[in-house]
DRENKE-616359 format. One record per residue: x, y, z of N, C-alpha, C in turn; residue number from 1. Coordinates in Angstrom, 2 decimals, padded with zeros to 5 digits. Last residue first. Layout:
<nodes>
((X,Y,Z),(X,Y,Z),(X,Y,Z),NUM),
...
</nodes>
This chain:
<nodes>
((-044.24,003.02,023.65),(-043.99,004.11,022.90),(-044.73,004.39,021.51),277),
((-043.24,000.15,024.05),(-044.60,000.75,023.90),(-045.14,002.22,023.49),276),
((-041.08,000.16,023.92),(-041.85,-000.78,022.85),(-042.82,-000.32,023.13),275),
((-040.17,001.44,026.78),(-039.76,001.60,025.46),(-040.39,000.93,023.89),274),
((-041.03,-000.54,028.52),(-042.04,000.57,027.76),(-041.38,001.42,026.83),273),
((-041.19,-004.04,027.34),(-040.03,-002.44,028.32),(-041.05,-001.74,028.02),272),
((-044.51,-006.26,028.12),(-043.34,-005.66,027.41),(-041.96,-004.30,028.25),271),
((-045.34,-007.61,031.01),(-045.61,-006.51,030.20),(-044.03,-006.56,029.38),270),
((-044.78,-011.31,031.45),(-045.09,-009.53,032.19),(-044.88,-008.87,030.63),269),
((-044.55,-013.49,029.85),(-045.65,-012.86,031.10),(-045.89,-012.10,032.22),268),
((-044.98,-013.13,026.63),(-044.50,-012.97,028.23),(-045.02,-012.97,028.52),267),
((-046.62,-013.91,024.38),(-045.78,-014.99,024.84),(-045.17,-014.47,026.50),266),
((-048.35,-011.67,023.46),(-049.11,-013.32,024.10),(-047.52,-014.19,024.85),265),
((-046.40,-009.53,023.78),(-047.37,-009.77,024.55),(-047.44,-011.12,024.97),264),
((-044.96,-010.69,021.06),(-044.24,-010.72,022.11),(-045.04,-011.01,023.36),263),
((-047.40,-010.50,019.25),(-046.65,-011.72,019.53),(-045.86,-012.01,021.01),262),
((-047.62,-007.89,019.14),(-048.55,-008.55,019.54),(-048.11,-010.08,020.08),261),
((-045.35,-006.33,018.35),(-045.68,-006.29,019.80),(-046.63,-008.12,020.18),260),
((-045.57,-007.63,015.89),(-044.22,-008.47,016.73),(-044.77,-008.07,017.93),259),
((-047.25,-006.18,014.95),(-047.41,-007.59,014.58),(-046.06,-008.35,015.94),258),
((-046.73,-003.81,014.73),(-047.81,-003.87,015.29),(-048.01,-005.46,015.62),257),
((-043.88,-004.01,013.37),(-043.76,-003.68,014.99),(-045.23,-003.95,015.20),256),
((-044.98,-004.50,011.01),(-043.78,-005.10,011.35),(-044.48,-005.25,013.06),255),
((-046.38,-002.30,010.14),(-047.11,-003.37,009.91),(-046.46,-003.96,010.56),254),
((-043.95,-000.15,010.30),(-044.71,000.03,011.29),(-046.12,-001.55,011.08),253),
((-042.61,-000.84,008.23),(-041.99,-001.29,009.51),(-043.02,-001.05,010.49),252),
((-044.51,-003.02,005.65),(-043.38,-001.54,005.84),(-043.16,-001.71,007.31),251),
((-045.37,-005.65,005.03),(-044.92,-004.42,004.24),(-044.14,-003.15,004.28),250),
((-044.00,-008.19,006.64),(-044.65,-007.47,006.43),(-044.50,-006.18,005.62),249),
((-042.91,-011.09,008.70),(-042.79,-010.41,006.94),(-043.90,-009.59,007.12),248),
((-041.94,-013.64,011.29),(-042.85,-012.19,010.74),(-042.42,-011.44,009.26),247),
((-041.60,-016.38,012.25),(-041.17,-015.04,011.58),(-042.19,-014.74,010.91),246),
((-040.87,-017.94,015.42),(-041.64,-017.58,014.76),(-041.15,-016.50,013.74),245),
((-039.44,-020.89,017.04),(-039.42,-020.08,015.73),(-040.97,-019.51,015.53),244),
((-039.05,-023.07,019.71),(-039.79,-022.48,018.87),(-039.79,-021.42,018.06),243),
((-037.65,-026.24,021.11),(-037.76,-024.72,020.69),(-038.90,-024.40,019.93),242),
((-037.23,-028.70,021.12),(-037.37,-028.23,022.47),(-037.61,-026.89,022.55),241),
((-037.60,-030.20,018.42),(-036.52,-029.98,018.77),(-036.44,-029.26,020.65),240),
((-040.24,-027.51,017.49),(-039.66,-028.77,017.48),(-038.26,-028.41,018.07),239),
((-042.42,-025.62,016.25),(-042.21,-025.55,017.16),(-041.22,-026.92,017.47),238),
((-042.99,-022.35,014.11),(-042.15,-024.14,013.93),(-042.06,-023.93,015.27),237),
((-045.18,-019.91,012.41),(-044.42,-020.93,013.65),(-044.20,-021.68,013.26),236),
((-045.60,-016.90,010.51),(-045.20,-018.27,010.66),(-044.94,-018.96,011.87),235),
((-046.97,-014.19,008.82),(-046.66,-014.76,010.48),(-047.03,-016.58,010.25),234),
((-047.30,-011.09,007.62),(-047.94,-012.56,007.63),(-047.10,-013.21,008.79),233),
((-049.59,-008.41,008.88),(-048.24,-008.94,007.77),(-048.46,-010.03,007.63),232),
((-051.14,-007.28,010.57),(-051.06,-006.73,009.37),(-050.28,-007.21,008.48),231),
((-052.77,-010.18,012.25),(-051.65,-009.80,011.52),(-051.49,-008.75,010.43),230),
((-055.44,-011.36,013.23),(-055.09,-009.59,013.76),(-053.74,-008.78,013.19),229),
((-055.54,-013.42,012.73),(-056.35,-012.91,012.17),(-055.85,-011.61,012.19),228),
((-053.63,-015.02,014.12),(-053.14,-014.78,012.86),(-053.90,-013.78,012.07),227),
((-052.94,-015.11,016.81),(-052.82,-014.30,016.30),(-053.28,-013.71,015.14),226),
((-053.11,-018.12,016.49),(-054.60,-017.58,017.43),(-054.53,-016.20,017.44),225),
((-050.44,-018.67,016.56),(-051.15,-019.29,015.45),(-052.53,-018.62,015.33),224),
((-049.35,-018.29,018.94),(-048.92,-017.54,018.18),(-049.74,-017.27,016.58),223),
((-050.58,-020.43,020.16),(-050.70,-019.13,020.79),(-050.48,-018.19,019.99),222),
((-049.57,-022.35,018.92),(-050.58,-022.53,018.93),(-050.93,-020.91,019.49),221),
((-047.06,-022.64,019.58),(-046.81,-022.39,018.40),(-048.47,-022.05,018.33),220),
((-046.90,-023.12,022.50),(-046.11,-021.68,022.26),(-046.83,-021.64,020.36),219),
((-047.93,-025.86,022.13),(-048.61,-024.67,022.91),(-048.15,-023.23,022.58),218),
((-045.85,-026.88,021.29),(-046.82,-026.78,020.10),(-047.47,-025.65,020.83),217),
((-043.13,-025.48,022.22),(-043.71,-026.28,022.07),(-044.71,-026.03,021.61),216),
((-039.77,-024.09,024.08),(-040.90,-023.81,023.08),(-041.59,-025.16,022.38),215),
((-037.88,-022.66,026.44),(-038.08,-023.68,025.75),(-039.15,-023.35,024.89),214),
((-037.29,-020.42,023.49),(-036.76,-021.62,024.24),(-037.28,-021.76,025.91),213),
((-037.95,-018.67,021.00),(-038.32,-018.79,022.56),(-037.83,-020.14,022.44),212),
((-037.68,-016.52,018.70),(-036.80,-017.52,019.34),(-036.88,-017.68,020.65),211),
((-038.58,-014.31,016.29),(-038.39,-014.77,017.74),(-037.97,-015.94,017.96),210),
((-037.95,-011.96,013.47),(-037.86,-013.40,014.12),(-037.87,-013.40,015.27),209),
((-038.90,-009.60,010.83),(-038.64,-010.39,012.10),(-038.55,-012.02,012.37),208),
((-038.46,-007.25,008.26),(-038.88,-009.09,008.59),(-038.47,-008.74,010.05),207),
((-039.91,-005.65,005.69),(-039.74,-005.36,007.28),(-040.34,-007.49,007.82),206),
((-041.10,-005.68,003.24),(-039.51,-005.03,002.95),(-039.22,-005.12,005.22),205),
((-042.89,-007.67,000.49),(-042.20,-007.15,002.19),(-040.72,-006.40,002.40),204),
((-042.17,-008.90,-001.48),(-042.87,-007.35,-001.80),(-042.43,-006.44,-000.27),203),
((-042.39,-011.46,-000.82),(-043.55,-010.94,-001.84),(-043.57,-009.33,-001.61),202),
((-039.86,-012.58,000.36),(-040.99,-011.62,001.24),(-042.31,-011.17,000.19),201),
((-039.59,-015.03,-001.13),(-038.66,-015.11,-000.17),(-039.71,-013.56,000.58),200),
((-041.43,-016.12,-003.10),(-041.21,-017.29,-002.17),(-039.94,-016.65,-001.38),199),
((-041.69,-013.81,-004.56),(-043.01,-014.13,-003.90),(-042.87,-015.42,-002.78),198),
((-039.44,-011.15,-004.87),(-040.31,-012.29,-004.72),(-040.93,-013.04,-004.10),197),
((-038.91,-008.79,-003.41),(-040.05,-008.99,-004.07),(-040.49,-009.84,-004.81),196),
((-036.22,-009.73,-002.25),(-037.60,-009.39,-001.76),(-038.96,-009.02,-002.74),195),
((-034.52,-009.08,-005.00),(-034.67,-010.44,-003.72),(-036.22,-010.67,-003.12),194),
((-034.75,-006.19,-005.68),(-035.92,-007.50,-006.81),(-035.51,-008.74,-005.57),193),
((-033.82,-005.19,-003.40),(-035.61,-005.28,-003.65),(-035.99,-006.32,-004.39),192),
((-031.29,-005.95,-003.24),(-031.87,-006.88,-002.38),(-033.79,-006.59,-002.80),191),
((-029.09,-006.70,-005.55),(-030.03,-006.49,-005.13),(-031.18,-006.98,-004.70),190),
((-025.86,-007.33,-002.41),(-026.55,-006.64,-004.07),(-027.91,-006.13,-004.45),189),
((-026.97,-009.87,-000.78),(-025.66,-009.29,-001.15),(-026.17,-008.43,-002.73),188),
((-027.51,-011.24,002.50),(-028.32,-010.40,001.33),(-027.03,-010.03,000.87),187),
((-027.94,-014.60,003.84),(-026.94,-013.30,003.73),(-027.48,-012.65,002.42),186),
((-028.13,-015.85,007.07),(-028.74,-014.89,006.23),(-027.65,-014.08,005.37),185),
((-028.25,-018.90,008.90),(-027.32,-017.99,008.48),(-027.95,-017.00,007.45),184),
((-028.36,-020.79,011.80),(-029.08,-020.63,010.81),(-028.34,-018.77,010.24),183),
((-029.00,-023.39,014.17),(-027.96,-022.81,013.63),(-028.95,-022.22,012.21),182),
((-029.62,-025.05,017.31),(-030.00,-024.63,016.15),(-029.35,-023.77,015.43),181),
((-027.92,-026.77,019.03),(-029.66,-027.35,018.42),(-030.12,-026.33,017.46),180),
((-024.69,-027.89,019.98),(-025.54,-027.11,019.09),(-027.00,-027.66,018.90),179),
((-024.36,-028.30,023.74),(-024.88,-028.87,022.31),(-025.25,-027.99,021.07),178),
((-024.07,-026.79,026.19),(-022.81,-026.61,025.12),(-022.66,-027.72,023.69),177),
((-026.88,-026.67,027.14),(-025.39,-027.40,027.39),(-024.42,-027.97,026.49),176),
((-027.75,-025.81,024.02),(-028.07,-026.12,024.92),(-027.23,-027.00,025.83),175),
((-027.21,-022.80,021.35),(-026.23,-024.08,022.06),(-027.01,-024.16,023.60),174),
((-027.55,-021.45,018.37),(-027.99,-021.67,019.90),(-027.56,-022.87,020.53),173),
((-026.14,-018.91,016.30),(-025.89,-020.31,016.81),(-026.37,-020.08,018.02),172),
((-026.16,-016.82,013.33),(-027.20,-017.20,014.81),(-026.49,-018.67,015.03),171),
((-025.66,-014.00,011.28),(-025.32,-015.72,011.55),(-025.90,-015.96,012.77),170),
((-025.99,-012.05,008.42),(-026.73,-012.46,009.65),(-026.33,-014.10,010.29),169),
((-025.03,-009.94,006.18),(-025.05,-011.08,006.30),(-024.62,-011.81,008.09),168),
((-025.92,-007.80,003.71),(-026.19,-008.40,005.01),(-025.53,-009.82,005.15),167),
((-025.29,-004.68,001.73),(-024.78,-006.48,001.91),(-025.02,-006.45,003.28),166),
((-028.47,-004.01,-000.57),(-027.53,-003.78,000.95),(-026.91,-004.61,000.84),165),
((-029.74,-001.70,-002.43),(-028.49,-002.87,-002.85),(-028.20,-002.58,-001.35),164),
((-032.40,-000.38,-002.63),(-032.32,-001.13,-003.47),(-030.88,-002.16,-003.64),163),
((-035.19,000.46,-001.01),(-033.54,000.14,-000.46),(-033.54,-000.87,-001.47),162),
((-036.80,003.82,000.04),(-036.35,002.52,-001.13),(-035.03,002.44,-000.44),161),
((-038.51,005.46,002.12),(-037.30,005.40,001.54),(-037.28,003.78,000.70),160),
((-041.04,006.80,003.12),(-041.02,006.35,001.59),(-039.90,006.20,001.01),159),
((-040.85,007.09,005.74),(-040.62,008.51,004.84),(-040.32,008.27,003.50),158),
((-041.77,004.46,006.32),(-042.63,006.02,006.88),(-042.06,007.27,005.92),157),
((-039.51,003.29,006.01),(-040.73,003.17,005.26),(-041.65,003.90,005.45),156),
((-036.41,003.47,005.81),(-037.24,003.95,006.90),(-038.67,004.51,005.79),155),
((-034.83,000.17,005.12),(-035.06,001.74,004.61),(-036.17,002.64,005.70),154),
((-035.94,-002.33,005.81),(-035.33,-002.27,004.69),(-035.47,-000.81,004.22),153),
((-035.52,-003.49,008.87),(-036.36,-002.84,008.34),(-035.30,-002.55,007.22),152),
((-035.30,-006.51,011.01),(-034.78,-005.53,010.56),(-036.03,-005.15,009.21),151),
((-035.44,-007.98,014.35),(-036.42,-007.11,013.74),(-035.43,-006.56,012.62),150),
((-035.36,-010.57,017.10),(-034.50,-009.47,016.26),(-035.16,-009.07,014.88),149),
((-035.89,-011.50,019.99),(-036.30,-011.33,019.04),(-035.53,-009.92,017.87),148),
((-035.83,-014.65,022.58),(-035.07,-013.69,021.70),(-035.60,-013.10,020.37),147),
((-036.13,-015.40,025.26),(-037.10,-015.00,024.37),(-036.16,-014.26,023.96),146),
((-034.94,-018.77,027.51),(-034.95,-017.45,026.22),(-036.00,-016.76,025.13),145),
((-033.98,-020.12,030.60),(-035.14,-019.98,029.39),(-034.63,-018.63,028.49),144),
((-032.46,-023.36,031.21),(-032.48,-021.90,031.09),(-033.78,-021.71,029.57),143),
((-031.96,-025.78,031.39),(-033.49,-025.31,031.92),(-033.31,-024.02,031.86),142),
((-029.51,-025.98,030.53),(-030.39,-026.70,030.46),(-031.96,-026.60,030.54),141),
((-028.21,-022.93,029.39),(-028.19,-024.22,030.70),(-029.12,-024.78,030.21),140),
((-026.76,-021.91,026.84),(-027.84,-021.85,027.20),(-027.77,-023.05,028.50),139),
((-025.45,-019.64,024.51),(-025.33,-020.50,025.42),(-026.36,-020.55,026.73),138),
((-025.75,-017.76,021.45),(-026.22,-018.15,022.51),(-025.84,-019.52,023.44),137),
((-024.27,-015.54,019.49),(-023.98,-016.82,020.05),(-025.34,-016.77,021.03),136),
((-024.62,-013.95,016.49),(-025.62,-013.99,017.59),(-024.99,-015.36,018.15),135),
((-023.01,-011.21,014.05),(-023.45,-012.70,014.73),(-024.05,-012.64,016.24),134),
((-023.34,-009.25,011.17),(-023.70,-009.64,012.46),(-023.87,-011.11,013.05),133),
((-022.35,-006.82,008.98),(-022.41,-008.02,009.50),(-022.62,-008.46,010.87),132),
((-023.96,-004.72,007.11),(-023.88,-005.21,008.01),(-023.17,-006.67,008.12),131),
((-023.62,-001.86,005.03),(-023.44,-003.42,004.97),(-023.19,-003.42,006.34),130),
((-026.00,-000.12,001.98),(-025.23,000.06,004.13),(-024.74,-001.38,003.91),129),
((-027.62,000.42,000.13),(-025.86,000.44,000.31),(-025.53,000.49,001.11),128),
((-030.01,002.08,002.15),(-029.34,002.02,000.75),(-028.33,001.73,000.76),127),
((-030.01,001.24,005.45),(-030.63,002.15,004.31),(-029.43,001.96,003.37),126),
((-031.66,-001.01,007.76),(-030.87,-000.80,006.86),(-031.33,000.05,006.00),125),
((-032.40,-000.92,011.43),(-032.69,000.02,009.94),(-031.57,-000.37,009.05),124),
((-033.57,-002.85,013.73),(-032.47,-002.71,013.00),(-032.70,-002.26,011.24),123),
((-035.93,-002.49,016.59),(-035.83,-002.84,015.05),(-033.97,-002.29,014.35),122),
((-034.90,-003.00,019.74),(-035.97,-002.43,018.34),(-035.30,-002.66,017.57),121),
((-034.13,-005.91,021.50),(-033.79,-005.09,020.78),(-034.71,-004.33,019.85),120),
((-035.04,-008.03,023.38),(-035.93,-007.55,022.80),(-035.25,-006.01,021.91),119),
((-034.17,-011.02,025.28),(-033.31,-010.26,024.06),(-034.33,-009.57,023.29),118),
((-034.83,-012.18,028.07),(-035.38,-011.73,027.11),(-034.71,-010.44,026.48),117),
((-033.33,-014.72,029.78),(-033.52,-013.79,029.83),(-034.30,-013.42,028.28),116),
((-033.40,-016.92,033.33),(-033.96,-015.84,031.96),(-033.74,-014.95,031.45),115),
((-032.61,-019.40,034.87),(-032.62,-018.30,034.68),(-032.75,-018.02,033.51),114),
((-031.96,-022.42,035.47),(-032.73,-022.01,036.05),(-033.10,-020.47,035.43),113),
((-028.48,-021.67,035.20),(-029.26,-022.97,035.05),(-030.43,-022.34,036.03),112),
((-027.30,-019.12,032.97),(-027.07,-020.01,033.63),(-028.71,-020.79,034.10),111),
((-027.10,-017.80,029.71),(-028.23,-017.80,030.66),(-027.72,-019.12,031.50),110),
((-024.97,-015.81,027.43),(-025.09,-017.04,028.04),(-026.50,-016.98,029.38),109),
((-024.53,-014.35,024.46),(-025.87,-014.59,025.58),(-025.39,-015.64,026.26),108),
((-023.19,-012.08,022.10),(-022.94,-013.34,022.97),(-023.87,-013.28,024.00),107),
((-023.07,-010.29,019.34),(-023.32,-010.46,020.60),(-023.26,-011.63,020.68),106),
((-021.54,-008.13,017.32),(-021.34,-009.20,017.82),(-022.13,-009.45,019.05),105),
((-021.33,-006.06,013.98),(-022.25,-006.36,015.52),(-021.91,-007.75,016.24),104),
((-019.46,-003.74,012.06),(-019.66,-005.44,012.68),(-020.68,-005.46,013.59),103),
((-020.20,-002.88,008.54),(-020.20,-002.57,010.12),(-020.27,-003.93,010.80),102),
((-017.78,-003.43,006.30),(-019.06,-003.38,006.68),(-019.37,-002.84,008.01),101),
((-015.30,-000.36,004.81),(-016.12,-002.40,005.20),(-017.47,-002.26,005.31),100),
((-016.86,001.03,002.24),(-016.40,-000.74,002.76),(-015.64,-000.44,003.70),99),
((-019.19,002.53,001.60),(-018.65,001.80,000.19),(-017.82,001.00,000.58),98),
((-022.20,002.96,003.35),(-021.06,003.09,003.33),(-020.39,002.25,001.88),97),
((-025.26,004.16,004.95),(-024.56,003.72,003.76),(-023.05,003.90,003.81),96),
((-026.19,002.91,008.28),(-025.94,003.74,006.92),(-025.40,003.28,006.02),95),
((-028.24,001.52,010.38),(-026.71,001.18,009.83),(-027.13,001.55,008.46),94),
((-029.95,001.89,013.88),(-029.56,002.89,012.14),(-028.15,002.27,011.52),93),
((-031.71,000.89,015.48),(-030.47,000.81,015.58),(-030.25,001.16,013.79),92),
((-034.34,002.44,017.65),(-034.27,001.38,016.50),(-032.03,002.00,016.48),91),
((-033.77,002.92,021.03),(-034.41,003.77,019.97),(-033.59,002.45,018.72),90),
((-032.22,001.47,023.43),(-033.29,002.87,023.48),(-034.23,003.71,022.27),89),
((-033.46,-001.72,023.75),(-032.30,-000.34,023.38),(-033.52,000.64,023.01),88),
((-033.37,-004.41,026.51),(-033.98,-003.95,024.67),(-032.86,-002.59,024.62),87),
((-033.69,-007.03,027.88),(-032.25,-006.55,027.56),(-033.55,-005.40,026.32),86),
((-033.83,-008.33,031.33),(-034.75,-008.41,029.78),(-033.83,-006.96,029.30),85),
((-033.12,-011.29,033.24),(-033.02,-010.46,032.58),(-033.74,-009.75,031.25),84),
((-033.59,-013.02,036.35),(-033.58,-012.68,035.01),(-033.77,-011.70,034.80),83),
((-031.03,-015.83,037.76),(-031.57,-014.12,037.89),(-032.43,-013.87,036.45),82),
((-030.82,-018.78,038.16),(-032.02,-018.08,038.68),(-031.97,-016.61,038.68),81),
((-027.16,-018.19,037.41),(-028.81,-019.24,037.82),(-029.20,-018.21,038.38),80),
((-026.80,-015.02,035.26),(-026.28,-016.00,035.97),(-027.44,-017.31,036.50),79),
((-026.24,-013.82,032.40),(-027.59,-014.32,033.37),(-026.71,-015.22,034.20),78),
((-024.50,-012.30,030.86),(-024.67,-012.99,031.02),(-025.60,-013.41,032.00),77),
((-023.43,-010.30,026.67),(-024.16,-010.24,028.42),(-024.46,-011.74,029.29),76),
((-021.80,-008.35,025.64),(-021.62,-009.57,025.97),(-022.41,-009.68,027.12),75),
((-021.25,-007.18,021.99),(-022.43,-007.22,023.59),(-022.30,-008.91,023.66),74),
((-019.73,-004.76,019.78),(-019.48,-006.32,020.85),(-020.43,-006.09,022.05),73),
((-019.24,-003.14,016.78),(-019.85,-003.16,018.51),(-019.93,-004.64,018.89),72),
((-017.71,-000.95,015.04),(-017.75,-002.48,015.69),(-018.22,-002.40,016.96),71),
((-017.97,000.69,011.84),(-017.72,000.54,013.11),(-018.05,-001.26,013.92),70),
((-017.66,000.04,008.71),(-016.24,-000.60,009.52),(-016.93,000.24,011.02),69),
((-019.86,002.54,007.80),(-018.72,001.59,007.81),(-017.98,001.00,008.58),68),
((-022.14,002.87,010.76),(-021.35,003.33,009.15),(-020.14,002.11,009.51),67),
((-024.68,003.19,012.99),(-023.54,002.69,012.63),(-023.31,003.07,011.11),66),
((-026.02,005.96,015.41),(-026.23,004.78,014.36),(-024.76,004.21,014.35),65),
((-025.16,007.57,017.76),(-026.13,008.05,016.62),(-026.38,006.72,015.64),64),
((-023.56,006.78,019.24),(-023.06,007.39,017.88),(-023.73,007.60,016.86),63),
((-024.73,005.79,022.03),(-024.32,007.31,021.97),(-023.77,008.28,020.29),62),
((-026.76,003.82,022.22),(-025.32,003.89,021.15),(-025.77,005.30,021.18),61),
((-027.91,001.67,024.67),(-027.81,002.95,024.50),(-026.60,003.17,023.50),60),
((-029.91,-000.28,026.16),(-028.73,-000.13,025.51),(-029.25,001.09,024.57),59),
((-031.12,-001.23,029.64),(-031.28,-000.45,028.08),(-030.14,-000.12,027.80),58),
((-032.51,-003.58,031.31),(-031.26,-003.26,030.72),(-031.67,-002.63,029.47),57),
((-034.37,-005.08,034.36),(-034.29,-004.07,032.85),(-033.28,-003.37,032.18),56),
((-034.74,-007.58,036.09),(-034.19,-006.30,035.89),(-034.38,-006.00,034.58),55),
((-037.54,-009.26,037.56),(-036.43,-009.24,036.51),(-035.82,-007.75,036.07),54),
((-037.73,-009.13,040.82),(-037.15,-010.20,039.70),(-036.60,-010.23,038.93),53),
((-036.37,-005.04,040.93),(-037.58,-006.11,040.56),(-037.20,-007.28,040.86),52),
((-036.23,-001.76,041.51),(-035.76,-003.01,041.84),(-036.82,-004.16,041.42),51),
((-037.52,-000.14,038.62),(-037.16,-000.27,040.30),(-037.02,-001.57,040.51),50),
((-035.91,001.03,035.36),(-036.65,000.43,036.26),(-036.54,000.06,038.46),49),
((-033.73,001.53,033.73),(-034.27,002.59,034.38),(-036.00,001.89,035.22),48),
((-030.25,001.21,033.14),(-031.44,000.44,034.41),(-032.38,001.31,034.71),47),
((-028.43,001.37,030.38),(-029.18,002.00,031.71),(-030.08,001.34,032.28),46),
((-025.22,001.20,028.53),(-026.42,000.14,029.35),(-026.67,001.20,030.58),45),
((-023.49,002.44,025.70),(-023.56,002.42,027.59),(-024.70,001.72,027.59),44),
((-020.79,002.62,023.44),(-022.19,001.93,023.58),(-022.31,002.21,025.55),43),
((-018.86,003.35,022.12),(-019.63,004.68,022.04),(-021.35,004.17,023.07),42),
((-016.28,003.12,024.74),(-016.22,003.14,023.42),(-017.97,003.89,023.48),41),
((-017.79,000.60,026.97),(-016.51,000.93,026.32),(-016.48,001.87,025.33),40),
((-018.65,-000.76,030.13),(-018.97,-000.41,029.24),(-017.44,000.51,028.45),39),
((-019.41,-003.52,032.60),(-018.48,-002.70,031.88),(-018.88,-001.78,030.60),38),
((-020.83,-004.87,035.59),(-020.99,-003.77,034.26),(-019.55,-003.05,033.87),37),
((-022.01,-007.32,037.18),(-020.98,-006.79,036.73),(-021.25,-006.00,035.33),36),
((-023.89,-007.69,038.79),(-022.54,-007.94,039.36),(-021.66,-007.85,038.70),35),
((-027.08,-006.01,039.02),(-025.99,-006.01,038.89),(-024.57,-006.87,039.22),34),
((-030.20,-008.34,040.22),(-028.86,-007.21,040.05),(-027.70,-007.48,039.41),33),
((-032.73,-009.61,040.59),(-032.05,-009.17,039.71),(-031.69,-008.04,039.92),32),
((-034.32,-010.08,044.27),(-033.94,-009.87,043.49),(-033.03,-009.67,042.30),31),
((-033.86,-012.05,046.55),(-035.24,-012.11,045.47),(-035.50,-010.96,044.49),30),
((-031.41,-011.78,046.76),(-032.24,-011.35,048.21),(-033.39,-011.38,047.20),29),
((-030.62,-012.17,044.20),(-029.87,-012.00,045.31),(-030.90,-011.58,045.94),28),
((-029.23,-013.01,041.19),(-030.06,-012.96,041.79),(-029.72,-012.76,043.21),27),
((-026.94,-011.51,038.61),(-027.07,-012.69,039.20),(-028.36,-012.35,040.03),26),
((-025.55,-010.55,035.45),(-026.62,-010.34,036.37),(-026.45,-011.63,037.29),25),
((-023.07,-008.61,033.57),(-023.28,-009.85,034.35),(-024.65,-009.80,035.22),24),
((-022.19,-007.12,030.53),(-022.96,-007.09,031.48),(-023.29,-008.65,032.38),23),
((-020.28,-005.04,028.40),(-020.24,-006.50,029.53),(-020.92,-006.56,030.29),22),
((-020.09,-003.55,025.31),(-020.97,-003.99,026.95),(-020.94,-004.83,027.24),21),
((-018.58,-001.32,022.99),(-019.02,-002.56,023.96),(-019.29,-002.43,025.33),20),
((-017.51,000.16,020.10),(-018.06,-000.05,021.37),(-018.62,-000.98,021.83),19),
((-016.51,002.68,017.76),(-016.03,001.04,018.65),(-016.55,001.07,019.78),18),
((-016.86,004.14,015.19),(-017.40,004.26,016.14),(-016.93,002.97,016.97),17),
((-014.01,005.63,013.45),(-014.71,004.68,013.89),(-015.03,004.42,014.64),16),
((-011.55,007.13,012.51),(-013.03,007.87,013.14),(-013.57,006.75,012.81),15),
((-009.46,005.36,012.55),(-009.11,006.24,013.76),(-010.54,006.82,014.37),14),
((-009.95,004.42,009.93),(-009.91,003.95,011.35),(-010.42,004.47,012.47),13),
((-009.11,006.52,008.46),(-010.64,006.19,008.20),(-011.26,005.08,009.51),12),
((-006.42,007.36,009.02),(-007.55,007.95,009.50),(-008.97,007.61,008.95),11),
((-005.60,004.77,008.00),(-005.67,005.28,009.54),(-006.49,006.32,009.59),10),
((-006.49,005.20,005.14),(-006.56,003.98,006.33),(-006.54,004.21,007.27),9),
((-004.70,007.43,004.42),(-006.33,007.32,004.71),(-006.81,005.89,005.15),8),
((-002.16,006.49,004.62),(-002.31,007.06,005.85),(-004.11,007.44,005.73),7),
((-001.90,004.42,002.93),(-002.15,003.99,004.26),(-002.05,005.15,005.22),6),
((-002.11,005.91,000.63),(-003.89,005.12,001.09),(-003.73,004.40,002.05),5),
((000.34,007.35,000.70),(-000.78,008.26,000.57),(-002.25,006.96,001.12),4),
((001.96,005.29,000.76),(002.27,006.15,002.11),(000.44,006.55,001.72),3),
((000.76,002.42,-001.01),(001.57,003.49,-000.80),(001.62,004.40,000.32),2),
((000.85,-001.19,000.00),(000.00,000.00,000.00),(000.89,001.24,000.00),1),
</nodes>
C-alpha cells in the first residue's frame, strides 16, 4: 500500500465508532442485580426500572447509528435463577457506506434455572449500508430465552427505497454446550428484486424473528390464534425443544404492530415501555 492510502486507512480507522458492553446479572435477596458492568467506546447500558425479579437493561449507542467498519461487541450474562430483559433505546440505524461493513457481535449465556429476554428495536438498513452480524447463545439446560431481532429495509414512513444492501446475519444456539439450532442470512446486491419475490418476502420489505426456548406446540398454537389480527404474515415451527416464529410485512410500522402482539401473548409480564412508545 503506498504512504498516501495507508495514511487514509488510519484515518478512516481512527473515526470509527467502537463499542461494547459486559454485562453480568445474578439474583440476590429475590432480586435481579448487577454484578458486573463494563462499558466501552460509544455503547452504555441503563437500568431505568425499580428493583424487581427481573431487571431491565437499556442499551444505548451514543453514535447516533452505525457506518462503515464501526464495531460493537455485547456480551451479556444471566447467571442461575436471575432474570433479565435486555432492549435499546431507539431502533439501531446502519448507513450507507462503500467498505467495510459494520460489525455487531453479541454473545448470551443464561445459567441454570434463569432468563432472559433479548428484545432489541428494530435494526434500519438504508441504501448500500453493509452489516455483519453474529448472535452466540449458550444456554443451561433449563435456562429460558425470548429472543427477538427485527430488521427494516429503509425507513418506510418517509417512503425510503432500499435497493443494494450487503447483510449477512449468523445465529448459533447451544443447549449445554450442544448445538440445536444454527441458521445464516446473507443479502448481497439487489436486495428489492430479492424481496419482491413471492417465495422469499412478496414485496415485504420489514422481517422479524423470535426464538423462545423452551418452546412447544402450545407456544406455536398461541402464536397461530394471532393470525387474524396480523397486518403482515406470520409463521411458527415448534420442534426440537424450541420455537421459531417469523414475521414479513410491508413496511416497519405493519412489522412492529405484529411483533408487539406476539411478544405480549408470549411474556408474562408486560413488554419495556420503550416498545410501547
Amino acid at each position: 500500500m503506498d504512504p498516501a492510502a495507508a495514511e487514509l486507512a488510519r484515518t478512516f480507522a481512527a473515526n470509527r465508532a467502537v463499542g461494547s458492553i459486559a454485562l453480568t446479572v445474578r439474583k440476590s435477596a429475590g432480586i435481579t442485580q448487577r454484578s458486573l458492568t463494563r462499558e466501552d467506546g460509544s455503547l452504555r447500558v441503563r437500568f431505568p426500572g425499580a428493583r424487581a425479579m427481573e431487571l431491565e437493561a437499556v442499551i444505548v449507542n451514543t453514535a447516533g447509528g452505525m457506518a462503515g467498519g464501526d464495531r460493537f461487541t455485547l456480551d451479556m450474562t444471566v447467571e442461575p435463577k436471575a432474570r433479565l430483559v435486555v432492549t435499546t433505546a431507539a431502533a439501531e440505524k446502519v448507513y450507507r457506506t462503500i467498505e467495510p461493513a459494520a460489525t455487531i457481535d453479541v454473545r448470551l449465556a443464561v445459567g441454570a434455572g434463569g432468563s432472559l429476554c433479548w428484545l432489541p428495536q428494530e435494526t434500519i438498513l438504508f441504501d448500500r449500508s453493509r452489516l455483519r452480524r453474529s448472535i452466540e447463545i449458550d444456554l443451561a439446560e433449563d435456562a429460558r430465552l425470548m429472543l427477538a431481532e427485527a430488521i427494516v429495509f429503509g425507513r418506510t414512513g418517509m417512503g425510503e427505497t432500499v435497493d443494494s444492501v450487503f447483510l449477512f446475519d449468523r445465529w448459533r444456539l447451544r443447549r449445554n454446550g450442544r448445538l440445536i439450532h444454527a441458521e445464516a442470512l446473507r443479502l448481497d446486491g439487489g436486495v428489492a428484486a430479492k424481496l419482491g419475490q413471492s417465495a422469499v418476502a412478496k414485496g415485504g420489505v420489514a422481517v422479524a424473528t423470535v426464538l423462545v426456548v423452551p418452546g412447544d406446540d402450545a407456544i406455536a398454537e398461541k402464536v397461530r390464534a394471532l393470525g387474524d389480527g396480523f397486518r403482515g404474515e406470520g409463521g411458527v415451527s415448534a420442534w426440537n425443544g424450541f420455537a421459531i416464529v417469523r414475521l414479513c410485512a410491508a413496511d416497519g410500522a405493519a412489522l412492529r404492530h405484529d411483533l408487539v402482539a406476539v411478544l405480549t401473548a408470549l411474556r408474562s409480564t408486560s413488554l419495556p415501555r420503550l416498545w410501547l412508545n
